[in-house]
C-alpha atoms as a printed R data frame, in Angstrom:
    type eleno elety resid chain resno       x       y       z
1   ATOM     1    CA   UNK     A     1 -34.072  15.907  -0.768
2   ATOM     2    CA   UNK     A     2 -33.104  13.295  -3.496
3   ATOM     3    CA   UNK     A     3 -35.620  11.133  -4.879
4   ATOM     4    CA   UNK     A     4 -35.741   7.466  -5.159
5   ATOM     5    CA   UNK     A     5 -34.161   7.929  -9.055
6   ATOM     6    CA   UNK     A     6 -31.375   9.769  -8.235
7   ATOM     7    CA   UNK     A     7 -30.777   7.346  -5.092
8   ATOM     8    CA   UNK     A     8 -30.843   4.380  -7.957
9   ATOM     9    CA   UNK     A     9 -28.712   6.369 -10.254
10  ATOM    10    CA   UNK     A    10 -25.968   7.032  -7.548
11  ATOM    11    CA   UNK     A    11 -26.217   3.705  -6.627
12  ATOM    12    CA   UNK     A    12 -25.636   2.542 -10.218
13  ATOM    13    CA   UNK     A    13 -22.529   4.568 -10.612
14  ATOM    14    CA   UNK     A    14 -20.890   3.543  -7.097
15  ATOM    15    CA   UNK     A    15 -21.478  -0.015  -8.276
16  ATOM    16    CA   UNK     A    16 -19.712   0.088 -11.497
17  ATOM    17    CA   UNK     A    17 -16.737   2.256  -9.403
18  ATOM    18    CA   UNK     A    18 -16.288   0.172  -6.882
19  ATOM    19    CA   UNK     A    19 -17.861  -3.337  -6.891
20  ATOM    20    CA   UNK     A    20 -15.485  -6.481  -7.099
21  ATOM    21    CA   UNK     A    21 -12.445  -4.801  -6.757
22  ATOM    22    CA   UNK     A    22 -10.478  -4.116  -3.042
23  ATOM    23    CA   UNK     A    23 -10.465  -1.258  -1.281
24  ATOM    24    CA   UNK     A    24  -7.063   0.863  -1.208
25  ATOM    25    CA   UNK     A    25  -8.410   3.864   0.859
26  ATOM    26    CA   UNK     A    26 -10.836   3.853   3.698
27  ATOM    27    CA   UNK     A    27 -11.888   7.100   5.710
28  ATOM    28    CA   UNK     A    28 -14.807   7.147   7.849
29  ATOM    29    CA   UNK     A    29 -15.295  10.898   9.108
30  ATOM    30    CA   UNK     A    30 -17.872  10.379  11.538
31  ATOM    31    CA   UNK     A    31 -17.893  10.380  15.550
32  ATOM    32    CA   UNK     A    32 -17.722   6.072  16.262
33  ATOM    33    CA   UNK     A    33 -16.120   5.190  13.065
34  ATOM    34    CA   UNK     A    34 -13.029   7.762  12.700
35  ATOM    35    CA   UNK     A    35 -10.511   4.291  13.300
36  ATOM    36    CA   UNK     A    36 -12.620   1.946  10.952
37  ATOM    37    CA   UNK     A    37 -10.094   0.319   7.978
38  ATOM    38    CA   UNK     A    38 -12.142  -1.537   5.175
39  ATOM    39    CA   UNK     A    39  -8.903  -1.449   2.878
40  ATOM    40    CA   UNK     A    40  -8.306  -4.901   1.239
41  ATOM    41    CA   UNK     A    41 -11.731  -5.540   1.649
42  ATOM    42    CA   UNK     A    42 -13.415  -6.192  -2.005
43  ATOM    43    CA   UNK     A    43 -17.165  -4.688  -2.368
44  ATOM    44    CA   UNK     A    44 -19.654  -6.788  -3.477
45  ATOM    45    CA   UNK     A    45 -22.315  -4.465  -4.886
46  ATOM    46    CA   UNK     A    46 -23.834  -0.904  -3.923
47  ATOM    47    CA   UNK     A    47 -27.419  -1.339  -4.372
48  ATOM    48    CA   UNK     A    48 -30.120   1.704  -3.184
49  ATOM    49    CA   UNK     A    49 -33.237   0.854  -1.048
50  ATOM    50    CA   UNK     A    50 -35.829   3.603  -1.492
51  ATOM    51    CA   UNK     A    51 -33.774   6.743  -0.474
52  ATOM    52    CA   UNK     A    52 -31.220   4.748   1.380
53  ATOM    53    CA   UNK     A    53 -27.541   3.214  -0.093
54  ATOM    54    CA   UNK     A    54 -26.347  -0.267   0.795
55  ATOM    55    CA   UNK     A    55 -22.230  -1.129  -0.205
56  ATOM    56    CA   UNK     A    56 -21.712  -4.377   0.720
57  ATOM    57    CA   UNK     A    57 -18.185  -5.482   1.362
58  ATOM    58    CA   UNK     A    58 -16.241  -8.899   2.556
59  ATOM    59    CA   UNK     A    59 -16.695 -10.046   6.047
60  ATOM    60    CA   UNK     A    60 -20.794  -9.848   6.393
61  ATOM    61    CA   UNK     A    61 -20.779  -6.036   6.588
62  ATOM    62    CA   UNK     A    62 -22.521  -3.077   4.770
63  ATOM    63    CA   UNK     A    63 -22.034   0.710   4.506
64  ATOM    64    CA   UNK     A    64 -25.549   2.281   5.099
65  ATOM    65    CA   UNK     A    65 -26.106   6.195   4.365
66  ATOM    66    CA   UNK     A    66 -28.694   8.326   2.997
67  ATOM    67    CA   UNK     A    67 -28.155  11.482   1.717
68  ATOM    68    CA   UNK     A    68 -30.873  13.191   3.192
69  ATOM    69    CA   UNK     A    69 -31.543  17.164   2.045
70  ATOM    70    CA   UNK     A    70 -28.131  17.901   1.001
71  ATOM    71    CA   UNK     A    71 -26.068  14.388   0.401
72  ATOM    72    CA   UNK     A    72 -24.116  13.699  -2.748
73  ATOM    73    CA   UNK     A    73 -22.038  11.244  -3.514
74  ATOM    74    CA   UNK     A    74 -18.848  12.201  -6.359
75  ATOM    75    CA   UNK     A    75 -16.567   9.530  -8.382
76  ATOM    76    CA   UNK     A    76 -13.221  10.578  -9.339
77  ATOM    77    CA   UNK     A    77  -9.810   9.428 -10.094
78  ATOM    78    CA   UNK     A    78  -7.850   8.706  -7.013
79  ATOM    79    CA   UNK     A    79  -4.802  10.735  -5.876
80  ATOM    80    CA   UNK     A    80  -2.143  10.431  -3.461
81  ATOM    81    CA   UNK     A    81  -3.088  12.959  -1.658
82  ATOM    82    CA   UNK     A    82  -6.061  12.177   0.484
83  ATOM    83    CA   UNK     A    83  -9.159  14.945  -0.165
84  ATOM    84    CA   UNK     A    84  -9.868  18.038   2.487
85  ATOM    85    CA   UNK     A    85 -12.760  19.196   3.063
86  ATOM    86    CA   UNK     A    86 -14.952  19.815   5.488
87  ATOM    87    CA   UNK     A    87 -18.130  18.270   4.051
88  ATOM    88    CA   UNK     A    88 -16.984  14.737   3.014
89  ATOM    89    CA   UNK     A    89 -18.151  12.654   5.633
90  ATOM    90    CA   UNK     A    90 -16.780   9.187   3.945
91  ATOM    91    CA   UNK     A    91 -13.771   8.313   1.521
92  ATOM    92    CA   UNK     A    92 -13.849   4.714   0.009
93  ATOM    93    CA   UNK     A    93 -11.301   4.273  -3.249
94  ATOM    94    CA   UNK     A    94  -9.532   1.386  -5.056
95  ATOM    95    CA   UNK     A    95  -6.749   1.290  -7.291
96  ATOM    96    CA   UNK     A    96  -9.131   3.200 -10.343
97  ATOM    97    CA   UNK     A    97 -11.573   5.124  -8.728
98  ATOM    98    CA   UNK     A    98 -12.132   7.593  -5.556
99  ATOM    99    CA   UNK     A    99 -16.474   7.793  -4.191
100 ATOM   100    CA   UNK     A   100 -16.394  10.625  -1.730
101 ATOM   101    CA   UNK     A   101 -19.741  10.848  -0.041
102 ATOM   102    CA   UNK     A   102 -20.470  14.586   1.024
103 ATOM   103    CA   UNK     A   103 -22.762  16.333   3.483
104 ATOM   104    CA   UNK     A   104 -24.193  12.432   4.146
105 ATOM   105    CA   UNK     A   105 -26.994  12.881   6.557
106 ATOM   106    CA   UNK     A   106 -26.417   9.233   7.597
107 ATOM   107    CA   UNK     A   107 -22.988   7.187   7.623
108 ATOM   108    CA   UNK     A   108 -22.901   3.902   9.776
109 ATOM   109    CA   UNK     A   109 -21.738   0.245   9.679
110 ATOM   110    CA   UNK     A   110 -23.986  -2.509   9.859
111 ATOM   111    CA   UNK     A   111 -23.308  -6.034   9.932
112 ATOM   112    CA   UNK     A   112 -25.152  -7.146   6.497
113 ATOM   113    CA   UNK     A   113 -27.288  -9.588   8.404
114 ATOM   114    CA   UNK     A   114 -28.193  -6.886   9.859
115 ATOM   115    CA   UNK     A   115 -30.006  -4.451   7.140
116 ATOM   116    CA   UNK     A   116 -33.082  -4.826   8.255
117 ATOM   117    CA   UNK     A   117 -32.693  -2.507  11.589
118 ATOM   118    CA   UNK     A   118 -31.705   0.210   9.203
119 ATOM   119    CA   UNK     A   119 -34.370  -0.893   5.913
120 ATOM   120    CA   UNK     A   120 -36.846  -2.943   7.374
121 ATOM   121    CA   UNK     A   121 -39.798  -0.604   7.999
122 ATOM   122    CA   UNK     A   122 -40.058   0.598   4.285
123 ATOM   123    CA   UNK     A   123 -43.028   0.237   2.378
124 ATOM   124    CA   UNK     A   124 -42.285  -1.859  -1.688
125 ATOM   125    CA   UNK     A   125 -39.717   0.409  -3.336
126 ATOM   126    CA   UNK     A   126 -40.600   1.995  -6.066
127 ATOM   127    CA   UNK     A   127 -37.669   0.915  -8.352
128 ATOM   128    CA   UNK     A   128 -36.627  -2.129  -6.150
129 ATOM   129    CA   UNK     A   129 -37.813  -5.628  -7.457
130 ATOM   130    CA   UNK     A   130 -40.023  -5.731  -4.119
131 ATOM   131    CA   UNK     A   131 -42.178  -3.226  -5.401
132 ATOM   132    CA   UNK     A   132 -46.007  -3.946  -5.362
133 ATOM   133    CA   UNK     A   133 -48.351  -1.556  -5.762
134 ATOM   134    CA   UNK     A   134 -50.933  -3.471  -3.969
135 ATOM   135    CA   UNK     A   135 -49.209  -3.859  -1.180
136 ATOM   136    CA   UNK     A   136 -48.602   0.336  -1.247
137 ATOM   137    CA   UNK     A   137 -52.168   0.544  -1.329
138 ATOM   138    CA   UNK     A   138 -52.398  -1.490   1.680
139 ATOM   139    CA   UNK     A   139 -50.026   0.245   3.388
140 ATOM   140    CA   UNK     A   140 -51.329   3.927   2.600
141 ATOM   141    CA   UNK     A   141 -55.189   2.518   3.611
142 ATOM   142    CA   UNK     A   142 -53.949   1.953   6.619
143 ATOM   143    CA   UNK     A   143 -54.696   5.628   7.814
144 ATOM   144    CA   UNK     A   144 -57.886   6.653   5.628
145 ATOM   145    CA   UNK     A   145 -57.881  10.349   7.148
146 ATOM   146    CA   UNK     A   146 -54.529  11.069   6.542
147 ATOM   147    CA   UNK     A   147 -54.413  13.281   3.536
148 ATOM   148    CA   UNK     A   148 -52.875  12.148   0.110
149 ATOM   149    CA   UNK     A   149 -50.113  14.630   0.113
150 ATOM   150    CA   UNK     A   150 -48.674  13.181   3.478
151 ATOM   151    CA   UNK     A   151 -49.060   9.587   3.210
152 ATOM   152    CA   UNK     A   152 -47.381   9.509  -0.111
153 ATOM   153    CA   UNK     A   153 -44.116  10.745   1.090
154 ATOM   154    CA   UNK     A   154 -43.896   8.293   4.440
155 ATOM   155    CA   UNK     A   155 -41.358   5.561   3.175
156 ATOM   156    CA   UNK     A   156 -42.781   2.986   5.619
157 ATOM   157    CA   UNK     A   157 -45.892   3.069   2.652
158 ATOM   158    CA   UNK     A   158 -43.893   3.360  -0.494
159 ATOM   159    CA   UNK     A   159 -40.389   3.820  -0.510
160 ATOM   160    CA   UNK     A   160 -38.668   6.086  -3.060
161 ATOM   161    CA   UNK     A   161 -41.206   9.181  -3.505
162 ATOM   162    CA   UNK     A   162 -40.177  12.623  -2.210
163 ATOM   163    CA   UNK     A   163 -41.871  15.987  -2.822
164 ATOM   164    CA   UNK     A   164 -41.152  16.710  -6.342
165 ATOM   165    CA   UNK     A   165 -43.067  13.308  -7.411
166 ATOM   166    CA   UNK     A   166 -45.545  13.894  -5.024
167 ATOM   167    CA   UNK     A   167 -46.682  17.077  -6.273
168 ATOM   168    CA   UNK     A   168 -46.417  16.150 -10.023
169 ATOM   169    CA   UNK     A   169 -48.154  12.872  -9.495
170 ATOM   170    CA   UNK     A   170 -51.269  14.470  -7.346
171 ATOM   171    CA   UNK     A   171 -51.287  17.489 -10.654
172 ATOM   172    CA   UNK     A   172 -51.233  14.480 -12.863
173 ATOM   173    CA   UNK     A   173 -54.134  12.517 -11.767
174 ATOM   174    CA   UNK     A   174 -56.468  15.572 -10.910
175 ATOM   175    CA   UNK     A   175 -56.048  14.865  -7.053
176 ATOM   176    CA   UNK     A   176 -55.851  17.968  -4.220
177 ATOM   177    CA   UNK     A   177 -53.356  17.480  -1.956
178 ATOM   178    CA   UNK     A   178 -55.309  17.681   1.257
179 ATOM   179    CA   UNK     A   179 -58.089  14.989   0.353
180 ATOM   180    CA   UNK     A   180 -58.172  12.293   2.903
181 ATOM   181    CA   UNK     A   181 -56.851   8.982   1.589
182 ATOM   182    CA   UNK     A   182 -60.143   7.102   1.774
183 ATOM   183    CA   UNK     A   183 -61.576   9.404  -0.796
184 ATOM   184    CA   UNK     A   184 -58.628   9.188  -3.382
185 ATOM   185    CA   UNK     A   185 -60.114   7.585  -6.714
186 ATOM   186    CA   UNK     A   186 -57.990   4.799  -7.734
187 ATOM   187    CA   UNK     A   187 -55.106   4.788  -5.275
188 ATOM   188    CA   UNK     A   188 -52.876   2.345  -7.130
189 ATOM   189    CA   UNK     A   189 -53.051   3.998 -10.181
190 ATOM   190    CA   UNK     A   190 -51.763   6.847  -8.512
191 ATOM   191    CA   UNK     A   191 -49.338   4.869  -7.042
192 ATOM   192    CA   UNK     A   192 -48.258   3.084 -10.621
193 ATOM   193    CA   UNK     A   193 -48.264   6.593 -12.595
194 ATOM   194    CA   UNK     A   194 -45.562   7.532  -9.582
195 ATOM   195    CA   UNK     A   195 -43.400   4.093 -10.517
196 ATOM   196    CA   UNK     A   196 -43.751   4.968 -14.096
197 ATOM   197    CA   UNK     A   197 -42.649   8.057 -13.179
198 ATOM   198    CA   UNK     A   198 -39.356   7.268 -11.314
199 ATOM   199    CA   UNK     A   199 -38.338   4.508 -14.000
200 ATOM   200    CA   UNK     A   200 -38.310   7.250 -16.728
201 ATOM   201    CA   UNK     A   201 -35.977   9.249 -14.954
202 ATOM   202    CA   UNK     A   202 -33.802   7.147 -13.219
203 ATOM   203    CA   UNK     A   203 -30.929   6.608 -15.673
204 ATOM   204    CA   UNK     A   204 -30.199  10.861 -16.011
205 ATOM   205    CA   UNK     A   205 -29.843  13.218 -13.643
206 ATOM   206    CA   UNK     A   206 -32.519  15.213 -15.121
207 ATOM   207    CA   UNK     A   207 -36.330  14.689 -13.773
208 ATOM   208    CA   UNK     A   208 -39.249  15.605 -15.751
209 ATOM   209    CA   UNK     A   209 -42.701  14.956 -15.734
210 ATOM   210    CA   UNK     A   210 -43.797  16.947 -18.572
211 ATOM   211    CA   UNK     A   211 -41.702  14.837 -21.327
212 ATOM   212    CA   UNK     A   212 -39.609  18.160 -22.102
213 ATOM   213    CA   UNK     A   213 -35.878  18.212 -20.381
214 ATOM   214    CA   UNK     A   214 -35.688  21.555 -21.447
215 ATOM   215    CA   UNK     A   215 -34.644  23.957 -18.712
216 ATOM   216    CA   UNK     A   216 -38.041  25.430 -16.617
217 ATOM   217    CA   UNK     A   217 -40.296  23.071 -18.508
218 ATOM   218    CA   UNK     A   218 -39.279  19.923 -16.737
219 ATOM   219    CA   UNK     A   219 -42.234  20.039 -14.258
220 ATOM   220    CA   UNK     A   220 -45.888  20.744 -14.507
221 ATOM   221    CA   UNK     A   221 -46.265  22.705 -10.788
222 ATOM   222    CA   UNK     A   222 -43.048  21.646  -8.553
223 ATOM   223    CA   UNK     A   223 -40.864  25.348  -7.954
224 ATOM   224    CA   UNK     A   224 -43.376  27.263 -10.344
225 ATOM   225    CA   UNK     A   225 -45.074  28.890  -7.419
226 ATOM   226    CA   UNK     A   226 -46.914  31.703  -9.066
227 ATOM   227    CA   UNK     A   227 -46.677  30.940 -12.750
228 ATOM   228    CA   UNK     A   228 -49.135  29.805 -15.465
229 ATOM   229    CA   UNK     A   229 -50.561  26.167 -15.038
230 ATOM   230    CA   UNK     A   230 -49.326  24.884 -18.183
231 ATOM   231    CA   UNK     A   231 -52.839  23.673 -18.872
232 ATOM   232    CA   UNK     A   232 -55.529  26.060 -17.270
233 ATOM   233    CA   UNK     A   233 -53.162  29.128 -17.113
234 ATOM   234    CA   UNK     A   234 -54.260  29.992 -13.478
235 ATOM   235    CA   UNK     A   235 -51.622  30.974 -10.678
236 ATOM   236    CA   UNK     A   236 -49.494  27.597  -9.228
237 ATOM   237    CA   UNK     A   237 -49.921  27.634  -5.660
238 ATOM   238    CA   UNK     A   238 -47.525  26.702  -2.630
239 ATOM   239    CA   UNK     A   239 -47.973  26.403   0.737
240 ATOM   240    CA   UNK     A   240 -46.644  24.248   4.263
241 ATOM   241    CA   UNK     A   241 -48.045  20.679   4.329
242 ATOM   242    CA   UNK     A   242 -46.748  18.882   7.224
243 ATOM   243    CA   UNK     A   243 -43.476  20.301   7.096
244 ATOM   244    CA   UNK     A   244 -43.016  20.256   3.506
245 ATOM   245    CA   UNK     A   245 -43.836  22.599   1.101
246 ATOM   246    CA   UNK     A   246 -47.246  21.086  -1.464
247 ATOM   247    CA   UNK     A   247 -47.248  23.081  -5.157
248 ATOM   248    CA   UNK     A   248 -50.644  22.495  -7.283
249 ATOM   249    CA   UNK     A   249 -53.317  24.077  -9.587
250 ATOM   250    CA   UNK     A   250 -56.390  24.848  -7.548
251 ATOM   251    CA   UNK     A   251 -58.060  24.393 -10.840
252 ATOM   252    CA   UNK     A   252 -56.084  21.396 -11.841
253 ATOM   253    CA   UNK     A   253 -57.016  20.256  -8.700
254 ATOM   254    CA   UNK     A   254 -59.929  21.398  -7.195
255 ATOM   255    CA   UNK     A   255 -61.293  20.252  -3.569
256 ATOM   256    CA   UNK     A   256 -63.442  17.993  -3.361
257 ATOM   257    CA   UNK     A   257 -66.752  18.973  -3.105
């Protein structure tokens, strides 16, 4: 699943596509939407919230998806010839440049007033200017048993985390995955090394936590199931945690105890 950087990024490059000019080409491909028309509308912005894209157009009204596991969004020229294919789920083009959003796990209309039924129950967003660490503290205290490697990827704490971070944040501060939240040693400096973390990499498409872009050194246990801990040289582990799949160094990060 994309990560709050690469939700910022995309929502960086739709902006500077498509804000404050009108829209030419329109083409909702989703069941309730199919007849929807936004041409001749101008957009306002495209901002992200968390893992979630706003476009905000004339008229009150804003284009909500999130790309969920497999979403992408893709700026090109425009053509006459309107694109086929199976997997783009929304068209939106002026007279310079085509978005097509594909495989969007959510596409819907919202009246802009209205953004908080869709964004409302996310926690301070990591790379919004709402973001607080405190107040993601707060949020992730709010269940003390729940362990670390959960709570950090439920939005309604912090918005913007997904597994990669999660994993390479819990390596980086020493933490095992499955200690209970209460007993986490300085929760919001795990929580700031994750913002600090996100910034970096939000302006490239490439994420690393280890400093090194280079290809297989970008991360310090995330996909390395298996292979030397870059720092102890013991086996990287992986297994299921609550649906989602927790990498770390049982050296690295020993349990507690």
């Amino acid at each position: 699943m994309p990560e709050g950087d690469t939700v910022w990024l995309t929502a960086r490059r739709l902006h500077l596509a498509l804000a404050g000019r009108p829209l030419t080409y329109s083409d909702f491909r989703v069941p309730g939407l199919a007849t929807t028309d936004l041409r001749g509308r101008n957009v306002h912005e495209a901002v992200p919230r968390g893992k979630h894209l706003l476009i905000r157009v004339d008229g009150g009204l804003t284009v909500h998806t999130h790309l969920r596991m497999e979403g992408s969004w893709r700026i090109r020229r425009p053509s006459t010839r309107p694109p086929r294919d199976h997997r783009i789920r929304l068209a939106l083009a002026n007279a310079e440049w085509l978005a097509l959003g594909y495989s969007l796990g959510v596409v819907e209309l919202l009246r802009t007033a209205d953004e908080e039924r869709a964004v409302g129950h996310l926690g301070p967003d990591l790379l919004g200017p709402d973001w607080d660490p405190a107040e993601a503290v707060r949020r992730l205290r709010e269940e003390p048993e729940r362990a670390i490697g959960e709570a950090l990827l439920d939005q309604r704490c912090l918005a913007g985390i997904g597994n990669l971070y999660k994993c390479e944040v819990l390596f980086l501060r020493g933490v095992w995955p499955w200690t209970p939240v209460r007993d986490v040693p300085d929760l919001e400096g795990l929580t700031t090394l994750a913002q600090r973390l996100l910034e970096t990499n939000r302006a490239r498409w490439a994420q690393s936590s280890t400093g090194s872009l280079s290809r297989g050194e970008t991360s310090h246990v995330h996909g390395r199931r298996g292979a030397p801990c870059r720092r102890c040289g013991n086996p990287i582990r992986k297994v299921d945690q609550g649906g989602r799949l927790t990498y770390w160094c049982p050296s690295c990060q020993p349990e507690p105890g």
